[in-house]
Backbone as ProteinMPNN parsed JSONL, in Angstrom:
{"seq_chain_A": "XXXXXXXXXXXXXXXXXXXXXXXXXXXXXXXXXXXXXXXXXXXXXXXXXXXXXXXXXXXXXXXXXXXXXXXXX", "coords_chain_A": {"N_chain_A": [[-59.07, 2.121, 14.484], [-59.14, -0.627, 15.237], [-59.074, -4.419, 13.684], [-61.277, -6.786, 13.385], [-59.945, -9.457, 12.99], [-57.66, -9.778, 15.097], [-57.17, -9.904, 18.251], [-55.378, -10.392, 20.388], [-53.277, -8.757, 22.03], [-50.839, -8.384, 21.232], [-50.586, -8.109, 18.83], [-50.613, -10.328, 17.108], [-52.541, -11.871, 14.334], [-55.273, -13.4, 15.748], [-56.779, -15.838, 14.553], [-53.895, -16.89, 13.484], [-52.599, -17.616, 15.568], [-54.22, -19.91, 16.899], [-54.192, -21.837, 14.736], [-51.211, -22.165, 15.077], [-51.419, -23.396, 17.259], [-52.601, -25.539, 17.034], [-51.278, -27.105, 15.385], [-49.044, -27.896, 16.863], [-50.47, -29.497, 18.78], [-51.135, -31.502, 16.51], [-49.103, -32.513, 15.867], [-47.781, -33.613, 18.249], [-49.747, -35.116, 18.82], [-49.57, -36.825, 16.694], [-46.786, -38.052, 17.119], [-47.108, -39.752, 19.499], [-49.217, -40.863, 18.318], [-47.036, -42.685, 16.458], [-45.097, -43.426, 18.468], [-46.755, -45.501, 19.83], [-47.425, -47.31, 17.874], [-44.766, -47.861, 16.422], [-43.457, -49.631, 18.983], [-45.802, -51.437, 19.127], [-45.109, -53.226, 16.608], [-43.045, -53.371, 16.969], [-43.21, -55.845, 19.435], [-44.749, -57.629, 18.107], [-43.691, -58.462, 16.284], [-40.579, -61.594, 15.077], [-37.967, -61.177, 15.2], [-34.841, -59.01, 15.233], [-34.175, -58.595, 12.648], [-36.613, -58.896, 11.617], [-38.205, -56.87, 12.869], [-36.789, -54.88, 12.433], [-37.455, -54.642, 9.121], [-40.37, -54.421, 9.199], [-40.985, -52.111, 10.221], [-39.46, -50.653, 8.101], [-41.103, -50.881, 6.592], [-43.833, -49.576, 6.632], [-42.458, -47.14, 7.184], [-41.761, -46.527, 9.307], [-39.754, -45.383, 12.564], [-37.322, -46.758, 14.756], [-36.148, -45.109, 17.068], [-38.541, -43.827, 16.994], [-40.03, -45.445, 19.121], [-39.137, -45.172, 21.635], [-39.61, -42.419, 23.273], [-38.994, -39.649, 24.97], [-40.328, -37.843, 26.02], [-42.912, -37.633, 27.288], [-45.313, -37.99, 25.464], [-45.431, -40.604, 24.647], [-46.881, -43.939, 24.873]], "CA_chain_A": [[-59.999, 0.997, 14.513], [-58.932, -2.66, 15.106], [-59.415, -5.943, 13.344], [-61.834, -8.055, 14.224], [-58.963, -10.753, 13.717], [-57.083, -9.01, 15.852], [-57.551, -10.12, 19.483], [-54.601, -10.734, 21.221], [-52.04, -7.16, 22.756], [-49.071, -8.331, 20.862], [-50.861, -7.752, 17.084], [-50.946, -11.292, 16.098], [-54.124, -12.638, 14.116], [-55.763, -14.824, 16.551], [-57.001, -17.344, 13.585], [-53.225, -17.603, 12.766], [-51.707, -18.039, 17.25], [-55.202, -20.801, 16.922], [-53.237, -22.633, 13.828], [-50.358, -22.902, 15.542], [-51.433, -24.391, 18.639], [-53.555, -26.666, 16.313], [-50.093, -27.783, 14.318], [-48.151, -28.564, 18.035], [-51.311, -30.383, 19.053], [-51.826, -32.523, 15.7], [-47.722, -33.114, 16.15], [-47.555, -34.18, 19.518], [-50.603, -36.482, 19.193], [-48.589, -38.037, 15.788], [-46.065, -38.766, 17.629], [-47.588, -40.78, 20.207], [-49.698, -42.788, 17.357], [-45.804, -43.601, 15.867], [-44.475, -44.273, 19.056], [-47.34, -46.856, 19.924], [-47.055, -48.149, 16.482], [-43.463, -48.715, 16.587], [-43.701, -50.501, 19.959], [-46.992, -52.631, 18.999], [-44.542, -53.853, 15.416], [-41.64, -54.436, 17.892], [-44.138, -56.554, 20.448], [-45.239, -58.307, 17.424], [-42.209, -58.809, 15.146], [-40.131, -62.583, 15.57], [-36.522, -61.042, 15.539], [-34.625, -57.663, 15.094], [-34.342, -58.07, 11.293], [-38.069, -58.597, 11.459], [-38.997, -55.741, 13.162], [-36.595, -53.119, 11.052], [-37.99, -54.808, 7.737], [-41.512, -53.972, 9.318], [-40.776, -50.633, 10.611], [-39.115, -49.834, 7.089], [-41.849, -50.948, 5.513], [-44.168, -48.488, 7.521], [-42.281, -45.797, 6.743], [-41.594, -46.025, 11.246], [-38.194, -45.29, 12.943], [-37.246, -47.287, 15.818], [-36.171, -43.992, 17.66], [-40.059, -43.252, 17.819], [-40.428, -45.891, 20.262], [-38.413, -44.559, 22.756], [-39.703, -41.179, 23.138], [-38.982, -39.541, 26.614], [-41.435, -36.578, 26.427], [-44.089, -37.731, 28.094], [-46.344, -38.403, 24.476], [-45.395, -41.732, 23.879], [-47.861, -44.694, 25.599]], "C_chain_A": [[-59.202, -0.298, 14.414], [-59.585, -3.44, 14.159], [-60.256, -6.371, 14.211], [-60.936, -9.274, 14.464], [-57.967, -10.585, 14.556], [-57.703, -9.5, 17.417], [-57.031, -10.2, 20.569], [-53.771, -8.741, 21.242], [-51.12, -7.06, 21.724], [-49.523, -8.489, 19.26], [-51.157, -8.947, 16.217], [-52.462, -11.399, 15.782], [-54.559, -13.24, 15.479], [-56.444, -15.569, 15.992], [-55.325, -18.229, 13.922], [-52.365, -18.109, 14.55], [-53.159, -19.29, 17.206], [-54.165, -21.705, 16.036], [-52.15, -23.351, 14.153], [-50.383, -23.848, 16.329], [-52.346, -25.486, 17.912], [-52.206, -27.545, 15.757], [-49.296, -28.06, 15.676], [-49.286, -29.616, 18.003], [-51.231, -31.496, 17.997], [-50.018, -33.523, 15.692], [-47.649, -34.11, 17.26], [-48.774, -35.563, 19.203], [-49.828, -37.604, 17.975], [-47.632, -38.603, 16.549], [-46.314, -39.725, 18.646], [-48.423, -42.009, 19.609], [-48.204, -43.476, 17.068], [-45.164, -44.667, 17.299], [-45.115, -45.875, 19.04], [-47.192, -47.828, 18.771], [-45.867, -48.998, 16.44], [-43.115, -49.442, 17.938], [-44.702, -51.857, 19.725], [-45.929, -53.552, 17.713], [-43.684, -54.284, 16.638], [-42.034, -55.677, 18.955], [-44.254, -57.687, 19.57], [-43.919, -59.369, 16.575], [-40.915, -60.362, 16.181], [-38.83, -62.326, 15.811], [-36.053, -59.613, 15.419], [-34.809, -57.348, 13.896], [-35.776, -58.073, 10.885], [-38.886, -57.481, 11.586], [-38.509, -54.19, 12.263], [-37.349, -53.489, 9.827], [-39.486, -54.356, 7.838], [-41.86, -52.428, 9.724], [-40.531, -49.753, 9.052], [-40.408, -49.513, 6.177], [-43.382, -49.664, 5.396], [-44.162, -47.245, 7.502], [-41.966, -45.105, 8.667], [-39.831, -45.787, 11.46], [-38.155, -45.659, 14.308], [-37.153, -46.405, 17.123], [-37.548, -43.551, 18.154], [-40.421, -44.009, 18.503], [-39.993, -45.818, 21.471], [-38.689, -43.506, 23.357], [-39.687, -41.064, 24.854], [-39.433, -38.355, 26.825], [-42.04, -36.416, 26.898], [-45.41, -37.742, 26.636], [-46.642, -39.287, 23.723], [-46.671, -42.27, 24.857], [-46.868, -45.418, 26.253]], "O_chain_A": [[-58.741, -0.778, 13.378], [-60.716, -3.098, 13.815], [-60.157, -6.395, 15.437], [-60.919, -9.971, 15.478], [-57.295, -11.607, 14.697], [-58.918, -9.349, 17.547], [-57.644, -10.145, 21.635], [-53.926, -7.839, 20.418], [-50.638, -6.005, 21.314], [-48.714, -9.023, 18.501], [-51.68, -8.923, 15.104], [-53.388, -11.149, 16.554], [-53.617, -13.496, 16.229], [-57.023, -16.307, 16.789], [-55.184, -19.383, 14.324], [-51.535, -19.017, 14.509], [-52.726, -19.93, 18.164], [-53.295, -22.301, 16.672], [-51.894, -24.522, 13.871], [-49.712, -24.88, 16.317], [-52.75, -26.374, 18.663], [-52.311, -28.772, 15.788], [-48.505, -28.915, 15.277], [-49.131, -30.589, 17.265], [-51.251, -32.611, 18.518], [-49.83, -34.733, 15.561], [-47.466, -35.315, 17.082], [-48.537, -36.757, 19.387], [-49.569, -38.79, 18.181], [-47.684, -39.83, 16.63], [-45.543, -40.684, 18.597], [-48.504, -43.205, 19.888], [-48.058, -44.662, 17.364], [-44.893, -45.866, 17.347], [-44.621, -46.924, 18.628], [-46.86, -49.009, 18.88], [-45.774, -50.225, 16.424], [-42.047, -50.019, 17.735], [-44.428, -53.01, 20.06], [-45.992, -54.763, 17.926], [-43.697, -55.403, 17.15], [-41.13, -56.449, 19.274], [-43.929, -58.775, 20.045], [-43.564, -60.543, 16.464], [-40.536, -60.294, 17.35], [-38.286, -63.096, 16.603], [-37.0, -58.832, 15.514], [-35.366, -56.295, 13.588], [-36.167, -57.376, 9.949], [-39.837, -57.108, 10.9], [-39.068, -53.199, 11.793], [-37.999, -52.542, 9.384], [-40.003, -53.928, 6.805], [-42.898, -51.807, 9.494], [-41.063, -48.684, 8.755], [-40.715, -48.569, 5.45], [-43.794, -49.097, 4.384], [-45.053, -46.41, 7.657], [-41.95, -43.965, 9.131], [-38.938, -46.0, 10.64], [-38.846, -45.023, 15.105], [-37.813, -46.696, 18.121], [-37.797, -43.072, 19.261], [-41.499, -43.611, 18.944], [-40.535, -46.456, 22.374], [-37.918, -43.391, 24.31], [-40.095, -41.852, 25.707], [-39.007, -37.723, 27.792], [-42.259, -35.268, 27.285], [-46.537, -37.434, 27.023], [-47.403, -39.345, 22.757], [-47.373, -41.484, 25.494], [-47.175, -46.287, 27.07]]}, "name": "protein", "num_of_chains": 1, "seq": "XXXXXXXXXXXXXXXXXXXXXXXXXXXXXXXXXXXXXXXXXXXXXXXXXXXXXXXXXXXXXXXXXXXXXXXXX"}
């Protein structure tokens, strides 16, 4: 007799292969709020030491406005 959580061939749960693809998804979309974030501070910000002191402050990393994944804006 099988699991009902059981759904997939290869034995995993299928709550816990759902979870995962929930934890890429909630990743990938963070990273595209940081990038925009750290782009909209750098847009905004009057010099370089302006924009790291606003980034630090943030808790951003300039690196996330660069992103070349295809999940930045």
């Amino acid at each position: 007799m099988v699991s009902r959580f059981f759904r997939n061939c290869d034995g995993v749960p299928d709550h816990a292969g759902g979870s995962a693809r929930a934890r890429v998804a909630e990743e990938e979309h963070n990273a595209g709020e940081r990038t925009g974030a750290v782009r909209t501070v750098a847009g905004h910000a009057v010099d370089v030491e302006d924009c790291t002191m606003l980034l630090a402050m943030l808790g951003l990393d300039a690196r996330d406005g660069s992103r070349a994944d295809g999940f930045g804006y």
